[in-house]
N, CA, C and O atoms as a GROMACS GRO file, in nm:
protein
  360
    1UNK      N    1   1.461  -7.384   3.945
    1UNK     CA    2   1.354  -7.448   4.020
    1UNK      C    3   1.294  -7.345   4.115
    1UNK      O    4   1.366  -7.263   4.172
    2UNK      N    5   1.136  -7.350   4.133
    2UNK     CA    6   1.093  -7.276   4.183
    2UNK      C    7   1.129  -7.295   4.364
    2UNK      O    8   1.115  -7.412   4.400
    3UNK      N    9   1.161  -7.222   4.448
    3UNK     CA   10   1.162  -7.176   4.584
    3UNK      C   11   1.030  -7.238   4.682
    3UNK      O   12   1.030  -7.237   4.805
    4UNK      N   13   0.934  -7.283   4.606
    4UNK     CA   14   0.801  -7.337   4.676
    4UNK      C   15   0.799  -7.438   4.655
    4UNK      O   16   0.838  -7.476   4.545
    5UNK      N   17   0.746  -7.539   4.764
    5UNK     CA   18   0.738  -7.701   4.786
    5UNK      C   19   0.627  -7.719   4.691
    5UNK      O   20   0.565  -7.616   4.663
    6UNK      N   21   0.597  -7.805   4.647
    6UNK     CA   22   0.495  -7.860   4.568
    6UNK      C   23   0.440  -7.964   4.705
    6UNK      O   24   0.498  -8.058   4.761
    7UNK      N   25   0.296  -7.899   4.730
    7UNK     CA   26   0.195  -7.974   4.866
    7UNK      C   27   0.190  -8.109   4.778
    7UNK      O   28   0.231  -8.208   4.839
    8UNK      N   29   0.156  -8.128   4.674
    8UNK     CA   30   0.088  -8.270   4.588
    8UNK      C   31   0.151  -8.326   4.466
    8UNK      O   32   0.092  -8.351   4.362
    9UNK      N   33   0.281  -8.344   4.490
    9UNK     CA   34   0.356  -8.395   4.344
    9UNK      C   35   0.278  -8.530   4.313
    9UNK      O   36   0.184  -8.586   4.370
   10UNK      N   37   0.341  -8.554   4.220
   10UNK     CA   38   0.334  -8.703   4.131
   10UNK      C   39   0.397  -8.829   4.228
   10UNK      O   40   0.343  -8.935   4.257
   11UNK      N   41   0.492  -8.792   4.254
   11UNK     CA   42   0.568  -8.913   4.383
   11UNK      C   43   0.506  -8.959   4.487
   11UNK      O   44   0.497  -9.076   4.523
   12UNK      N   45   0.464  -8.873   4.530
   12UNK     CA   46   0.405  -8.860   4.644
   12UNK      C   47   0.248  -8.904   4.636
   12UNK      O   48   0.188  -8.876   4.532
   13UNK      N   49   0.161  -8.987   4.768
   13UNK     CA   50   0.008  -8.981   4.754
   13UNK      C   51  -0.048  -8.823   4.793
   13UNK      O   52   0.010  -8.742   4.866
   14UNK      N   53  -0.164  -8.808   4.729
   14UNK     CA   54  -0.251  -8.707   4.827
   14UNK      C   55  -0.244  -8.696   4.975
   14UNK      O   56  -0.250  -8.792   5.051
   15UNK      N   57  -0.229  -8.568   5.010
   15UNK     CA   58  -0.200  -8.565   5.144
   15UNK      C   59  -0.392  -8.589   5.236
   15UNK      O   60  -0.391  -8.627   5.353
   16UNK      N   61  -0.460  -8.576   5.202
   16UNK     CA   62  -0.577  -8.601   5.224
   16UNK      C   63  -0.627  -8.732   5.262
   16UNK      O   64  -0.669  -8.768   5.372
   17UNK      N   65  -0.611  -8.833   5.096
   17UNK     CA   66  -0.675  -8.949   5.140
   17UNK      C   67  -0.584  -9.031   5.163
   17UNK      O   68  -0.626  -9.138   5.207
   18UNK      N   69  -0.456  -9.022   5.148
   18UNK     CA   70  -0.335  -9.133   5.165
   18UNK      C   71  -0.370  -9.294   5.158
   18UNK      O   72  -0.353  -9.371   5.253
   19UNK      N   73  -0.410  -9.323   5.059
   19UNK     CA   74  -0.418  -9.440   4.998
   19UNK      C   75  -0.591  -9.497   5.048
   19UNK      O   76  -0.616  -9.617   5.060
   20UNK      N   77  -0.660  -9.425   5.064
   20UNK     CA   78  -0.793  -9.476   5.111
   20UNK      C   79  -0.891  -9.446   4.936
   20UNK      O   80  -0.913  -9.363   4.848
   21UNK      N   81  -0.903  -9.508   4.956
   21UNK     CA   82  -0.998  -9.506   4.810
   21UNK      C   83  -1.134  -9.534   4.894
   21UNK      O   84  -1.144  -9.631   4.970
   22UNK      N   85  -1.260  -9.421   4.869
   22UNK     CA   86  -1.390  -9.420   4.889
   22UNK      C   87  -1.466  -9.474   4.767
   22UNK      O   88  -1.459  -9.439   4.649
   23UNK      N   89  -1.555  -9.588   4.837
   23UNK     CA   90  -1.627  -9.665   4.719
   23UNK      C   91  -1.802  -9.595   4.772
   23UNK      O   92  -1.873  -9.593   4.872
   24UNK      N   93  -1.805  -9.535   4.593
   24UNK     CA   94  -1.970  -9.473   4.596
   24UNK      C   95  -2.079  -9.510   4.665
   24UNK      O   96  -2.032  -9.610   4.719
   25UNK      N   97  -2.152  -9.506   4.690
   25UNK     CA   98  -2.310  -9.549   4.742
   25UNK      C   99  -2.389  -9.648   4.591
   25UNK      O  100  -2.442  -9.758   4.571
   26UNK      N  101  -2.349  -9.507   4.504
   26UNK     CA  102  -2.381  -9.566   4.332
   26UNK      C  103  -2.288  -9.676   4.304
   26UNK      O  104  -2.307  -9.706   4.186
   27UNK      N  105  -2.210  -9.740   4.346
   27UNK     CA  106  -2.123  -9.815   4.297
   27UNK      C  107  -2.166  -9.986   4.355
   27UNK      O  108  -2.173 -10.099   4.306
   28UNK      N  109  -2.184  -9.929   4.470
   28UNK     CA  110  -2.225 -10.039   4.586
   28UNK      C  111  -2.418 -10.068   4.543
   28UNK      O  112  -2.472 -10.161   4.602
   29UNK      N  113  -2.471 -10.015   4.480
   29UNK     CA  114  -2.590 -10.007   4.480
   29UNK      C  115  -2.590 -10.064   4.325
   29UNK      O  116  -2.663 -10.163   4.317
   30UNK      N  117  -2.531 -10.031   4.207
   30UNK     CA  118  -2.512 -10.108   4.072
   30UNK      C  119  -2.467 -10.229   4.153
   30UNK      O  120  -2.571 -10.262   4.211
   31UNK      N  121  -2.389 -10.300   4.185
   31UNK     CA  122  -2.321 -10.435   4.196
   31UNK      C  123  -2.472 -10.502   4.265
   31UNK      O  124  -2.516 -10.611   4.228
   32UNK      N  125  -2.536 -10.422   4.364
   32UNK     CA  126  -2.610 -10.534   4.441
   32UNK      C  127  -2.710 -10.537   4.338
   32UNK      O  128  -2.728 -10.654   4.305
   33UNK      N  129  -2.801 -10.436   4.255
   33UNK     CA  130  -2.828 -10.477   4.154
   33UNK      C  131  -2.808 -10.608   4.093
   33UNK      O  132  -2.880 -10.707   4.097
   34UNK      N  133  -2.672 -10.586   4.023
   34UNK     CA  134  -2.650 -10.721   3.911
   34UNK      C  135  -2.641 -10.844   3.958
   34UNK      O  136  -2.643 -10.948   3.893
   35UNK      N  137  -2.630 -10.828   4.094
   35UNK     CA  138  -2.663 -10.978   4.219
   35UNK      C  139  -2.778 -11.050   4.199
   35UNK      O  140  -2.782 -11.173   4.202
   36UNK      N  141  -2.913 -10.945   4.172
   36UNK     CA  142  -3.021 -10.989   4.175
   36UNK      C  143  -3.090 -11.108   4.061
   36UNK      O  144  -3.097 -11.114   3.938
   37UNK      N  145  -3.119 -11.166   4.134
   37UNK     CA  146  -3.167 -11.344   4.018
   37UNK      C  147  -3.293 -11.261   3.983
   37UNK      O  148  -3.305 -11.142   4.013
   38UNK      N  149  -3.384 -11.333   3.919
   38UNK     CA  150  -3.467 -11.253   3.844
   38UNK      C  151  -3.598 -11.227   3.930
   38UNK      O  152  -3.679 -11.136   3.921
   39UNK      N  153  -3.593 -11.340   4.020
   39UNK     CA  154  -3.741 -11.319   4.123
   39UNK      C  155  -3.698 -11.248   4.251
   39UNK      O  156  -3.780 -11.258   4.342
   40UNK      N  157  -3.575 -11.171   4.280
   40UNK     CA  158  -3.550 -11.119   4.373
   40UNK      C  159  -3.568 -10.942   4.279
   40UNK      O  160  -3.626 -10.842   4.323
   41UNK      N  161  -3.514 -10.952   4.177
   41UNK     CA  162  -3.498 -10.792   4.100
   41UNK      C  163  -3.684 -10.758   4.104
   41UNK      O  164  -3.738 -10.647   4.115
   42UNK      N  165  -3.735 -10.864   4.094
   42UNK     CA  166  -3.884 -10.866   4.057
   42UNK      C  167  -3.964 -10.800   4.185
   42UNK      O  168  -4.042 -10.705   4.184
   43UNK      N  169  -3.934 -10.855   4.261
   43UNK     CA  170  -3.975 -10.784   4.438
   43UNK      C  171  -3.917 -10.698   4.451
   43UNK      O  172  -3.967 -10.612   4.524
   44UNK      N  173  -3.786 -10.673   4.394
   44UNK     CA  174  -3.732 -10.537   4.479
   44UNK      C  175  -3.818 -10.364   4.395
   44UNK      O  176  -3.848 -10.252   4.437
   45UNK      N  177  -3.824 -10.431   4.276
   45UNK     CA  178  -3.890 -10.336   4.157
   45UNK      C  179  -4.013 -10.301   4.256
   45UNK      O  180  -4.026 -10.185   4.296
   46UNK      N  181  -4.082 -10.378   4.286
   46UNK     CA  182  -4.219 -10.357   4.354
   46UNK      C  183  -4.190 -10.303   4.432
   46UNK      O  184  -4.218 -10.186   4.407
   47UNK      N  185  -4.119 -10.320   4.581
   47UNK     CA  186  -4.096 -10.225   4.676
   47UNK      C  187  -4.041 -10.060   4.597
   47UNK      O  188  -4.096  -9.950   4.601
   48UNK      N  189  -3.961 -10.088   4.554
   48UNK     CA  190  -3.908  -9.962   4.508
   48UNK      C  191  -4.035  -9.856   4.436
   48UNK      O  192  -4.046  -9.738   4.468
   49UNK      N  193  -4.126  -9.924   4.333
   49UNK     CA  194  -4.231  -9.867   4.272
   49UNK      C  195  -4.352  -9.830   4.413
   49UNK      O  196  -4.457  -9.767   4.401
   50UNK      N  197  -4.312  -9.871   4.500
   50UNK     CA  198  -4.448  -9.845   4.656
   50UNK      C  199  -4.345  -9.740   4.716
   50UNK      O  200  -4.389  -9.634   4.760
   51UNK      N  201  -4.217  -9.767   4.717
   51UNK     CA  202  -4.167  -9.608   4.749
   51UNK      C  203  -4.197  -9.456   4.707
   51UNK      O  204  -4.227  -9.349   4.759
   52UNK      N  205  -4.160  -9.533   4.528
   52UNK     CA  206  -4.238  -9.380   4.502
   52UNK      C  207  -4.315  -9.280   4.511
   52UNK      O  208  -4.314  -9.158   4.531
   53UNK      N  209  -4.441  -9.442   4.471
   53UNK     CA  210  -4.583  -9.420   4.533
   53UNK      C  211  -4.628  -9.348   4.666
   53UNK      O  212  -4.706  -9.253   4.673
   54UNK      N  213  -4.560  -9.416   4.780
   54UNK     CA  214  -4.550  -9.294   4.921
   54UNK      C  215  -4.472  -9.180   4.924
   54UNK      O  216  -4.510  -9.086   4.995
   55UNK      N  217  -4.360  -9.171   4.855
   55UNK     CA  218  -4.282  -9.035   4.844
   55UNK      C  219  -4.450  -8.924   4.781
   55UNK      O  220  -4.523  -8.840   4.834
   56UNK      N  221  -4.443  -8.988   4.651
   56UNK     CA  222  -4.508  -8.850   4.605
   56UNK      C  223  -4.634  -8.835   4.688
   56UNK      O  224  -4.690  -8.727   4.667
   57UNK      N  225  -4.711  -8.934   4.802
   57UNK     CA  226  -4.805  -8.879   4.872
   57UNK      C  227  -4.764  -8.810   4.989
   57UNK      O  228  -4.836  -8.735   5.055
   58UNK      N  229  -4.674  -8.831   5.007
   58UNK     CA  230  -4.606  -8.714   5.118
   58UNK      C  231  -4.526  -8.564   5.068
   58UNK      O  232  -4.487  -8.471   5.139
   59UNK      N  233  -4.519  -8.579   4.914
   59UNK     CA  234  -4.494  -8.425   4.881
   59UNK      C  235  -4.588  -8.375   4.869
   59UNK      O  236  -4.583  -8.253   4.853
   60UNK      N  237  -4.720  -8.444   4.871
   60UNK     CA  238  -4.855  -8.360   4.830
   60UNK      C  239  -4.917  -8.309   4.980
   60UNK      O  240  -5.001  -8.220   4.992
   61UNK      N  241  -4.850  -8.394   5.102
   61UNK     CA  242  -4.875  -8.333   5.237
   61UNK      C  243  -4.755  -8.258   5.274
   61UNK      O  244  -4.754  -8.240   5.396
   62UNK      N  245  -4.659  -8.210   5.219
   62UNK     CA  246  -4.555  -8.158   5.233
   62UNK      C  247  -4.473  -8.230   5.313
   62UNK      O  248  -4.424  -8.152   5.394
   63UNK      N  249  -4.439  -8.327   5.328
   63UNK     CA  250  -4.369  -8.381   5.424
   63UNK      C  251  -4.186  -8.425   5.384
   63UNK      O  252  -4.086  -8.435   5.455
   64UNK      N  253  -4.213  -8.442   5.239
   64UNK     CA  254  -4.073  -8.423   5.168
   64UNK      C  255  -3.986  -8.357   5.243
   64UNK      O  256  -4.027  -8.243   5.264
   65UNK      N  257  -3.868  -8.381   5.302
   65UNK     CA  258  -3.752  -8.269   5.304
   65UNK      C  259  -3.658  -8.288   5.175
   65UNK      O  260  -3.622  -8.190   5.109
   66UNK      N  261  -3.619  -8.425   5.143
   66UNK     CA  262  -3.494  -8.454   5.058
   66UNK      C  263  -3.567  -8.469   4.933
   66UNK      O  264  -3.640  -8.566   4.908
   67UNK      N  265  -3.542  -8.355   4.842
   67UNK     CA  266  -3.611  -8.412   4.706
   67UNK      C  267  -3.544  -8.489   4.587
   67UNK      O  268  -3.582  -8.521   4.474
   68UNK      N  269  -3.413  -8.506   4.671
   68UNK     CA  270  -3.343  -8.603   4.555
   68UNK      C  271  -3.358  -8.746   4.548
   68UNK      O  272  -3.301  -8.816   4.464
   69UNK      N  273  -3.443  -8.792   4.647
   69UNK     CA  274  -3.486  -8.888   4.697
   69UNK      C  275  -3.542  -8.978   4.561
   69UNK      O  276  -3.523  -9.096   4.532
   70UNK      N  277  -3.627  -8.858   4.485
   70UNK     CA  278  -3.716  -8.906   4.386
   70UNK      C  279  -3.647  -8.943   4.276
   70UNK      O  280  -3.690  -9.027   4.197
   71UNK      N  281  -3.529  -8.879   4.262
   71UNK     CA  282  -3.433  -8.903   4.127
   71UNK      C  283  -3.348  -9.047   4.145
   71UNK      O  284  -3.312  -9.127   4.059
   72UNK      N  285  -3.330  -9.047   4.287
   72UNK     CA  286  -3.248  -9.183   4.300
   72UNK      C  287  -3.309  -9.300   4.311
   72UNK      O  288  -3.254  -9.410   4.328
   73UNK      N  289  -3.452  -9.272   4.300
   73UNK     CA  290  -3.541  -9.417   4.338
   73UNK      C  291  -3.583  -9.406   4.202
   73UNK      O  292  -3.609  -9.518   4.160
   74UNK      N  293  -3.607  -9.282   4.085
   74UNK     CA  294  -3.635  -9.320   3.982
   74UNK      C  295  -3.552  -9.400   3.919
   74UNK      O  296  -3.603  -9.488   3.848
   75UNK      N  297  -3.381  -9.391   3.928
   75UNK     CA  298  -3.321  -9.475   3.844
   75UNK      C  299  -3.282  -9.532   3.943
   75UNK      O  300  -3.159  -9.528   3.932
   76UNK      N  301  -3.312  -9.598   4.057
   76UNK     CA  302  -3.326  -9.746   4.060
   76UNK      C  303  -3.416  -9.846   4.026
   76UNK      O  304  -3.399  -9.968   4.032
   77UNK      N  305  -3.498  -9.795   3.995
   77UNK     CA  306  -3.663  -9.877   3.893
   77UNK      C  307  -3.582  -9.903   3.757
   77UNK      O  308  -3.574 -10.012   3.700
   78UNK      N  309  -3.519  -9.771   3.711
   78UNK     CA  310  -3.467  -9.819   3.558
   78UNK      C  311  -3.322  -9.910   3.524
   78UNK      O  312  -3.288  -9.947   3.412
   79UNK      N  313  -3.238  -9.940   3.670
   79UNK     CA  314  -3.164 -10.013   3.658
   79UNK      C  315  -3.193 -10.157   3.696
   79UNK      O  316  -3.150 -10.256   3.637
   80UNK      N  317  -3.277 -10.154   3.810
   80UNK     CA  318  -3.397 -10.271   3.763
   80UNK      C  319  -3.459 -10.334   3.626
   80UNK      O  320  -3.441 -10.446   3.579
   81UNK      N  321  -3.542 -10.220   3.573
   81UNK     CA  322  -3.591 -10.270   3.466
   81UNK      C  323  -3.485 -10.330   3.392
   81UNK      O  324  -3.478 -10.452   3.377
   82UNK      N  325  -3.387 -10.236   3.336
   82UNK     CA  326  -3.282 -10.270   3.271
   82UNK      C  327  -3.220 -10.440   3.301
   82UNK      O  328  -3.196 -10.517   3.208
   83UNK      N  329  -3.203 -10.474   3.438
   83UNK     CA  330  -3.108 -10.567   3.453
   83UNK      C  331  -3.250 -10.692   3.394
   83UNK      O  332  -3.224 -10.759   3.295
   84UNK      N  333  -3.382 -10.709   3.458
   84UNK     CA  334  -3.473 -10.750   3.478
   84UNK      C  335  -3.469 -10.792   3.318
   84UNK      O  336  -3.484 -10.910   3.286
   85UNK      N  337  -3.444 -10.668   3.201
   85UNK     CA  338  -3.478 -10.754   3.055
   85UNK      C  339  -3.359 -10.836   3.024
   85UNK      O  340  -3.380 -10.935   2.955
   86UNK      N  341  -3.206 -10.808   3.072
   86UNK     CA  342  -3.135 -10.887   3.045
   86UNK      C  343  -3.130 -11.033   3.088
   86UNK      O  344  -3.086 -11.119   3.012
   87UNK      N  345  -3.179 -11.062   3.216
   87UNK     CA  346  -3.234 -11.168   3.244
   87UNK      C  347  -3.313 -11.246   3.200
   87UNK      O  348  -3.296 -11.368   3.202
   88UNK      N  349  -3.422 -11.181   3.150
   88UNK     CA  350  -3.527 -11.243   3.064
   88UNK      C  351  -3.463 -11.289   2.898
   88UNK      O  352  -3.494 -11.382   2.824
   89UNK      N  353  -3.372 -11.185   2.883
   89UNK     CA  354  -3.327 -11.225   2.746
   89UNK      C  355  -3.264 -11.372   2.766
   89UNK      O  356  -3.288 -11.464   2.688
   90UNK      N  357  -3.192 -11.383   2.862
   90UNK     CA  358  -3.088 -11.501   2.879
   90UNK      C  359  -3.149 -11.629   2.876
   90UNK      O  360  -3.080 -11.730   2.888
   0.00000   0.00000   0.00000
């Protein structure tokens, strides 16, 4: 057997998070999604599509700092859409 402690065995939790489990932003943001009845997904689509709409007029005045902004509001329109046809299918 090796002479050195093992910091992170198998027995043992992570010395870091010791039993705390961090729940995503993405995780918390799918669920409230699939919450949505169909005339609430319907308004939120709209706000979300007027976000865009002002994001990209403020990258054209430079006012953007966060440009990931645009990727995370794009696929929240498409997890919208998405939930929005399953609803309609039902």
């Amino acid at each position: 057997m090796c002479a050195w402690q093992p910091i992170n065995c198998q027995s043992k939790p992570a010395l870091l998070h010791e039993g705390r489990r961090k729940v995503s932003k993405l995780k918390e943001r799918r669920k409230q999604i699939q919450e949505y009845t169909l005339g609430e997904a319907q308004k939120e689509l709209k706000e979300l599509r007027l976000k865009l709409f002002n994001l990209r007029l403020q990258q054209q005045r430079g006012e953007v700092k966060n440009n990931r902004v645009f990727a995370q509001t794009r696929k929240d329109v498409a997890r919208l859409l998405h939930h929005i046809a399953i609803l309609e299918s039902e």
